[in-house]
FIVEX-911841 format. One record per residue (C-alpha): z negated, y, x. Coordinates in steps of 0.5 Angstrom, whole numbers, always signed. Layout:
{z: Z&y: Y&x: X}
...
// end
This chain:
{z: -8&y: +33&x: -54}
{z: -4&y: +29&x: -50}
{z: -5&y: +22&x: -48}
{z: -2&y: +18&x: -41}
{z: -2&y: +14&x: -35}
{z: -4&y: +16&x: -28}
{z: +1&y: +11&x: -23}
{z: +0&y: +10&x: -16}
{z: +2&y: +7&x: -10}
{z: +6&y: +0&x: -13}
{z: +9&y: -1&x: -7}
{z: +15&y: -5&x: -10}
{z: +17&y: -9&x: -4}
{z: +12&y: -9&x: +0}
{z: +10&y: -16&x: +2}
{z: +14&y: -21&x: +6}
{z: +12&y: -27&x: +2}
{z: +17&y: -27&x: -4}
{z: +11&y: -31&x: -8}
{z: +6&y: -25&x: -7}
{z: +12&y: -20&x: -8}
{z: +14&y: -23&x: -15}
{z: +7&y: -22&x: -16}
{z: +7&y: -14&x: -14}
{z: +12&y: -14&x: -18}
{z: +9&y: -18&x: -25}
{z: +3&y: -14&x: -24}
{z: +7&y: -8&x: -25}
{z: +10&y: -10&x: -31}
{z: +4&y: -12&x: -34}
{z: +2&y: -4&x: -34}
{z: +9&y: -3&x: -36}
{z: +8&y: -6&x: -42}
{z: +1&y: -4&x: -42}
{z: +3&y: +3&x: -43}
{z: +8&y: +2&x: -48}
{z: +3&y: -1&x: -53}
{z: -2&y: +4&x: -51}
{z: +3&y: +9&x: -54}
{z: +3&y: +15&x: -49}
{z: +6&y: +21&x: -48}
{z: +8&y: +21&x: -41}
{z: +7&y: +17&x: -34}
{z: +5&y: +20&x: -28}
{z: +7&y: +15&x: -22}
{z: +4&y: +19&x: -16}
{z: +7&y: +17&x: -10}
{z: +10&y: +10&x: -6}
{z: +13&y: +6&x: -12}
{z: +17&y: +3&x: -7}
{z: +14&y: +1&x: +0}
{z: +21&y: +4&x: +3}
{z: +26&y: +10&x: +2}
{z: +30&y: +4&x: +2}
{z: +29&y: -1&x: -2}
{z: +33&y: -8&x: -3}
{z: +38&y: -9&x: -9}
{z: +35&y: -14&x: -12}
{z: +29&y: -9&x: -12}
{z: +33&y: -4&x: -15}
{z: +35&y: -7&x: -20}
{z: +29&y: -11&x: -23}
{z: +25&y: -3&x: -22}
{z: +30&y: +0&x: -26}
{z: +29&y: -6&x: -32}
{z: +22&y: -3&x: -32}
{z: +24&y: +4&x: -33}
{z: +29&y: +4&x: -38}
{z: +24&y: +0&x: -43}
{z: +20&y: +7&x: -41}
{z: +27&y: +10&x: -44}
{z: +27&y: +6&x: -49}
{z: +20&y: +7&x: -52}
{z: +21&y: +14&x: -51}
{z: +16&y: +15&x: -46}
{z: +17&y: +20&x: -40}
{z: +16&y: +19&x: -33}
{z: +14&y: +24&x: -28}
{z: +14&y: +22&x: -20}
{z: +13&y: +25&x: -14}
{z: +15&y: +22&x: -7}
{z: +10&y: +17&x: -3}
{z: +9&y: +17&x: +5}
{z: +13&y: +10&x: +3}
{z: +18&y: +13&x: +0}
{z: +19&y: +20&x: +2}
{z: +24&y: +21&x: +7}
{z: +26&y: +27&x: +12}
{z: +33&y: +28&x: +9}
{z: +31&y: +29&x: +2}
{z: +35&y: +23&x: +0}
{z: +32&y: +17&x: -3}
{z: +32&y: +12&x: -9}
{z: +28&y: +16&x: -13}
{z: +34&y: +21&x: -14}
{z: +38&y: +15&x: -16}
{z: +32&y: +13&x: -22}
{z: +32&y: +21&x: -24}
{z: +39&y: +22&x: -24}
{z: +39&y: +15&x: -29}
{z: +35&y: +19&x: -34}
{z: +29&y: +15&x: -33}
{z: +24&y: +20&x: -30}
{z: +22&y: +27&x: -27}
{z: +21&y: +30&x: -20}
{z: +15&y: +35&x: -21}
{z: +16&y: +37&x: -14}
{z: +19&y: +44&x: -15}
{z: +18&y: +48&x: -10}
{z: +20&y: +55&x: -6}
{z: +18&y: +55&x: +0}
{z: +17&y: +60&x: +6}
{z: +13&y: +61&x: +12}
{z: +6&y: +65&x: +9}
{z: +5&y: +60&x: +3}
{z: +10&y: +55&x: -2}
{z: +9&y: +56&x: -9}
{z: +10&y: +50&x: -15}
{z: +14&y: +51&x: -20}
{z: +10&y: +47&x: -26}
{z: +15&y: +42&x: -31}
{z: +12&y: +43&x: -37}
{z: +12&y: +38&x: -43}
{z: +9&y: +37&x: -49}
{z: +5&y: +43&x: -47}
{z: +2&y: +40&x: -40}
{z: +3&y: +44&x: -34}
{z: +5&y: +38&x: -29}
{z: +5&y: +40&x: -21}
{z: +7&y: +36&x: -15}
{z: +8&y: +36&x: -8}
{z: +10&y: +30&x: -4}
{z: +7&y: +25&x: +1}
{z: +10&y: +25&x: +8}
{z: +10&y: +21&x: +13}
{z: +2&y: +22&x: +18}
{z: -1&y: +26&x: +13}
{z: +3&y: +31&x: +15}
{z: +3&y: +34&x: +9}
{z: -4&y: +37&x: +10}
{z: -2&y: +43&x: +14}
{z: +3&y: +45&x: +8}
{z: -2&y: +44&x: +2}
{z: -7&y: +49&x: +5}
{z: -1&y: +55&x: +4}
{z: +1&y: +52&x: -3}
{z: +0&y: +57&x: -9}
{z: +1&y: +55&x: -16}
{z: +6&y: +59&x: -21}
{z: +1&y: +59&x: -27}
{z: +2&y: +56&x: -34}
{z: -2&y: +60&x: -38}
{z: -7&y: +57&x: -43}
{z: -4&y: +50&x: -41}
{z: -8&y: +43&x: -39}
{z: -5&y: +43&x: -32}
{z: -5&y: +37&x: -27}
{z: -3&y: +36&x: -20}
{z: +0&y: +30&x: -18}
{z: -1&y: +29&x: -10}
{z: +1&y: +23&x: -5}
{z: -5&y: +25&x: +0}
{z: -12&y: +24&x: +4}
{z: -18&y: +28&x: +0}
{z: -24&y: +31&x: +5}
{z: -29&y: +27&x: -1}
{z: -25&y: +21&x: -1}
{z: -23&y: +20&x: +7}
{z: -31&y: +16&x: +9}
{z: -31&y: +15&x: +16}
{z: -23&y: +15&x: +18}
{z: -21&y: +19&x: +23}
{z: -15&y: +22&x: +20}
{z: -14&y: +29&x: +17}
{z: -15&y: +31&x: +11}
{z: -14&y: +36&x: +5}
{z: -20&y: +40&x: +4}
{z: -22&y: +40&x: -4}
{z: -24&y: +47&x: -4}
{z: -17&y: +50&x: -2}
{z: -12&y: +46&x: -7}
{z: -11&y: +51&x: -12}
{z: -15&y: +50&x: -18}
{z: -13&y: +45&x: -25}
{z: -15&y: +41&x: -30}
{z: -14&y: +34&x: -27}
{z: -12&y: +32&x: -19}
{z: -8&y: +25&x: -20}
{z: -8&y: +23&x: -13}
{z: -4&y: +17&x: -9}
{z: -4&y: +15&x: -2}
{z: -11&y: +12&x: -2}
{z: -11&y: +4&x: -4}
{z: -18&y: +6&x: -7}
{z: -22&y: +7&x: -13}
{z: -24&y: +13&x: -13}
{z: -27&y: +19&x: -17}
{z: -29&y: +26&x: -15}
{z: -31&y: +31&x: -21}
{z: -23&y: +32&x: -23}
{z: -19&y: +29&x: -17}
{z: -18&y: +22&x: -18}
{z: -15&y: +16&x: -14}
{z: -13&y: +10&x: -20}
{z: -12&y: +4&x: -14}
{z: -6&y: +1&x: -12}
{z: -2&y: -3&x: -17}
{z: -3&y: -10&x: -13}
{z: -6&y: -9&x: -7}
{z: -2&y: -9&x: -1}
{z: -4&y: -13&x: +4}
{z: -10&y: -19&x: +6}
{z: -15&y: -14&x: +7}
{z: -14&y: -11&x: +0}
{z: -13&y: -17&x: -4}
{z: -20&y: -19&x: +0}
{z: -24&y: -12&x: -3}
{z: -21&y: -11&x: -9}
{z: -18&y: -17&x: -12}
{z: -13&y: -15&x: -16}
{z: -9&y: -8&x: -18}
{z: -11&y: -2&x: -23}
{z: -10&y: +4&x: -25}
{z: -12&y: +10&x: -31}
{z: -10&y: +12&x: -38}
{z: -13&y: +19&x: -39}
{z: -13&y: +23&x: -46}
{z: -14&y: +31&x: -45}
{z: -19&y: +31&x: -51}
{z: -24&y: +27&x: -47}
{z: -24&y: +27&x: -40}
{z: -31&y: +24&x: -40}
{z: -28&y: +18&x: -41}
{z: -22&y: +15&x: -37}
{z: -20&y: +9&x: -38}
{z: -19&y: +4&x: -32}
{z: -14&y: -1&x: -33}
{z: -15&y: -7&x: -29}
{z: -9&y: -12&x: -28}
{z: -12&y: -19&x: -26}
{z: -7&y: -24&x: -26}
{z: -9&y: -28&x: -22}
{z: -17&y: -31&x: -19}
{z: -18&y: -31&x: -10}
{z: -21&y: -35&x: -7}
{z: -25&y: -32&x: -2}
{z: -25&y: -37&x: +5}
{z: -29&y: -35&x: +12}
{z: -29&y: -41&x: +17}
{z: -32&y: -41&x: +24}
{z: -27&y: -45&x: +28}
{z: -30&y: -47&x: +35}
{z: -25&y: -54&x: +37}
{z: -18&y: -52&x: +35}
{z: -17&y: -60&x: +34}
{z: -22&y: -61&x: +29}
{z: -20&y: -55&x: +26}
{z: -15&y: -58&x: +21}
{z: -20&y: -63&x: +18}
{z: -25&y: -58&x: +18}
{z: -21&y: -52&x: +14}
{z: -19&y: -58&x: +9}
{z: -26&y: -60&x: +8}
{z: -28&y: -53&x: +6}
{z: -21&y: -52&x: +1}
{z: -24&y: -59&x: -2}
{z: -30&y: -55&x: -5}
{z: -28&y: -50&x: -9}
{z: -22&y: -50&x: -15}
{z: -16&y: -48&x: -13}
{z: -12&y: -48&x: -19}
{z: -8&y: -42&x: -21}
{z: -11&y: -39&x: -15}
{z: -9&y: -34&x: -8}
{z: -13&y: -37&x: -3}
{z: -15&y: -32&x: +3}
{z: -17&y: -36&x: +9}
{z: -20&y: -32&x: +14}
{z: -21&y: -35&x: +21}
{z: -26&y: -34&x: +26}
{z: -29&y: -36&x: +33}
{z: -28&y: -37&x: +39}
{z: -25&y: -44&x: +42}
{z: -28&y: -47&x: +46}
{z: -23&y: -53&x: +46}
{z: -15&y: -53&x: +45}
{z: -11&y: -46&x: +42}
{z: -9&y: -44&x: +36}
{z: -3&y: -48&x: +35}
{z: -6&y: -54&x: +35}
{z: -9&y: -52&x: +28}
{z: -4&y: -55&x: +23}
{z: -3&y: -51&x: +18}
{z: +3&y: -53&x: +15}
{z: -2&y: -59&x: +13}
{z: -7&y: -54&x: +11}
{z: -1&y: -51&x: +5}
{z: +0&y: -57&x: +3}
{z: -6&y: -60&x: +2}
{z: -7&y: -53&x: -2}
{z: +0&y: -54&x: -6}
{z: -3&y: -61&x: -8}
{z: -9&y: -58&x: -11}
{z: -3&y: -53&x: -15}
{z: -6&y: -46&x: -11}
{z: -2&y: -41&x: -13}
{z: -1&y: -38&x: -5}
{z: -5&y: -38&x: +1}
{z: -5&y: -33&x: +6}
{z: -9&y: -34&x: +13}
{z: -11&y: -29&x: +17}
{z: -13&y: -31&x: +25}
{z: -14&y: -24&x: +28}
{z: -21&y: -26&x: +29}
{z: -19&y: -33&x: +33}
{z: -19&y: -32&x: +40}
{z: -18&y: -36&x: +45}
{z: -22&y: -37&x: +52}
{z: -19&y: -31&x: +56}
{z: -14&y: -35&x: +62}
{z: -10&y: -33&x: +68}
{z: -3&y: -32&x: +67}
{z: +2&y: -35&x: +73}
{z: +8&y: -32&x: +72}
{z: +13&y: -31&x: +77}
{z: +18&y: -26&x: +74}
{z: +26&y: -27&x: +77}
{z: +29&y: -21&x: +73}
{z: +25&y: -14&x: +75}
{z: +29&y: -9&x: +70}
{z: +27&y: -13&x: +65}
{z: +20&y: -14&x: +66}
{z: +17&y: -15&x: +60}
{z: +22&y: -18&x: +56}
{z: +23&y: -24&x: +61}
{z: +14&y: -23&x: +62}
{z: +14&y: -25&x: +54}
{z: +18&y: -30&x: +55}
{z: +15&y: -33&x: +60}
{z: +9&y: -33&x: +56}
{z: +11&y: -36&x: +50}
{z: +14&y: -42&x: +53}
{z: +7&y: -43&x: +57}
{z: +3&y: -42&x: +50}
{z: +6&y: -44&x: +43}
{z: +3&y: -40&x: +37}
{z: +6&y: -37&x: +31}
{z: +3&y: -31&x: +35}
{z: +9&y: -30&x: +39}
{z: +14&y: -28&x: +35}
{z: +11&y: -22&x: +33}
{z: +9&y: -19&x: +40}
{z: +16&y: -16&x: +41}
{z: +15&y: -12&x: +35}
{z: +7&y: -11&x: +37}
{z: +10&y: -8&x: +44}
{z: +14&y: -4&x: +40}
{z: +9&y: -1&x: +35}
{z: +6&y: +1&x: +41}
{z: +11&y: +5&x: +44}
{z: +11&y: +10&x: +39}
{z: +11&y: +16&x: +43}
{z: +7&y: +23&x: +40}
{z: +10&y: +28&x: +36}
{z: +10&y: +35&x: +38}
{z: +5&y: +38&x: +35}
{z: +2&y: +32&x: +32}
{z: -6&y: +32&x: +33}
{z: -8&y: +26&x: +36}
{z: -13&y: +23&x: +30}
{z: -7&y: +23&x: +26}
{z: -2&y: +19&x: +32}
{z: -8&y: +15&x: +33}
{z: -7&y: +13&x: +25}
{z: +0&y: +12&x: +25}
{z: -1&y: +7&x: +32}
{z: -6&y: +3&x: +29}
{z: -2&y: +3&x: +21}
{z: +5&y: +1&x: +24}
{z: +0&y: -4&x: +28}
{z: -3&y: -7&x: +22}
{z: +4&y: -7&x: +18}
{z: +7&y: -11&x: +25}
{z: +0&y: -17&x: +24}
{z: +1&y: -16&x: +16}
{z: -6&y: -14&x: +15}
// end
């Protein structure tokens, strides 16, 4: 019988705003020091500890902190890479963390055209199996050919960073059939920022979530402790450090639109809080800079939030006519959104570079259309920050 932890998608690094990233980063501190008083014989960490291959410095350091007190209280660390944290090259900062002693790569695999077979990391009589994420979901094609080299009479877990059939709902991505994986006592998945439980496969949620829309639907991080003499009864660990405040406003008249906003922050204790402001509406009068949301923070800091995050994606403006007179014609586009942006001041206007280029990316050769349709709009979404 044997006692531990299912870990994923932490996502260290992950958000712009370093208030929010600070809190990612307490968050997964906070099941640090869950995991250590729960005396565990081992953490699995399924993918995405990181939101790059290559995280900054700082990140780094603070990570390794986290596992060297892991080291200490003698609790052993497994991991597999994430479609964050994988690279192509086979190189990232997870090599770094198991070269320093702090955990294992399960991901033991030979390889060849007809099939791949894991090699499982054995502990404390537990057979551990992974295979990484990659970028797309194109790890799918190869979980149909994986084979396990058996462990037998062992409690066996396999730890994967990937869509399941059972899991997927309505998306339009591809996804691993559950029936094809190779048959073991518990699936700790990662990939899906969601808490999700199908018999023996299970996804704990994310460490914190990762954007606007997840802070929306799930409030706050979680993840599994799990005890092999009960699989009945995995225990969710929920990771509420702080309370939202969930605001949806209609803004019609972009002038009026400060005062209105104001007057719906002024009915709700903002205190400690993340405040989730999401406009709507069509305006029918002014534009969107005219909303001043520098006074908008400053009013929510004098109320002592903790963070307030906007969201404007469904604010739209009454479609114009563009007059613009391009005098450079090789650099169209460039000249075209300058040109623009000087005409209509937004905070908008800095991101569309970056949202051009998302749309640029071109289809990979191979690469089915519903999973480069998904990659378009993830790449998107991260550009527009929800």
């Amino acid at each position: 019988m044997v006692k531990f932890a299912h870990i994923s998608d932490v996502h260290l690094g992950g958000w712009k705003q370093q208030q929010m990233q600070d809190l990612n980063f307490e968050s997964f501190r906070k099941a640090v020091d869950i995991c250590i008083n729960s005396r565990l014989d081992f953490v699995l960490f399924a993918g995405d500890i990181f939101d790059s291959a290559y995280p900054s410095i700082e990140i780094l350091k603070e990570t390794f902190a986290e596992f060297k007190r892991f080291k200490e209280a003698r609790i052993q660390c497994f991991i597999i890479a994430g479609s964050h944290d994988y690279s192509v090259s086979g190189k990232t900062f997870l090599d770094v963390l198991e070269k320093a002693g702090f955990c294992k790569n399960v991901a033991r695999i030979e390889e060849s055209e007809e099939k791949i077979v894991l090699n499982p990391v054995i502990y404390k009589g537990v057979a551990i199996y992974g295979y990484p994420g990659k970028k797309s979901g194109l790890e799918i094609p190869d979980l149909r050919k994986i084979k396990l080299n058996e462990a037998p009479g062992m409690f066996k877990i396999f730890m994967l960073h990937t869509t399941i059939d059972k899991a997927k709902g309505g998306l339009p991505i591809d996804a691993i059939e559950t029936d094809l994986l190779p048959k073991v006592d518990y699936y700790a998945l990662g990939h899906l920022h969601i808490n999700f439980k199908y018999e023996n496969f299970v996804y704990p949620g994310p460490i914190f979530p990762n954007n606007f829309a997840e802070l929306e639907d799930l409030n706050h991080g979680s993840f599994y402790l799990v005890d092999t003499e009960s699989m009945n009864s995995l225990e969710k660990v929920k990771l509420n450090l702080k309370g939202t405040v969930k605001i949806e406003i209609e803004v019609k008249n972009a002038q009026e639109g400060t005062s209105q906003i104001i007057q719906e922050l002024e009915k709700h204790n903002l205190e400690d809080k993340i405040i989730l402001l999401r406009i709507r509406g069509e305006l029918e009068q002014g534009k969107n800079s005219d909303i001043k949301f520098s006074q908008i923070e400053e009013y929510a800091k004098s109320k002592n939030c903790y963070f307030l995050l906007k969201n404007t994606h469904d604010l739209k403006t009454k479609e114009i006519e563009l007059e613009i007179e391009v005098e450079n014609n090789e650099n169209m586009e460039e000249e075209t959104i300058k040109i623009y942006s000087e005409q209509n001041k937004s905070e908008f206007n800095d991101l569309i570079p970056q949202l051009m280029n998302s749309l640029s990316l071109e289809k990979q050769e191979g690469e089915k259309s519903e999973i480069f349709t998904s990659r378009v709009v993830e790449e998107a979404q991260r550009v527009l920050g929800f």
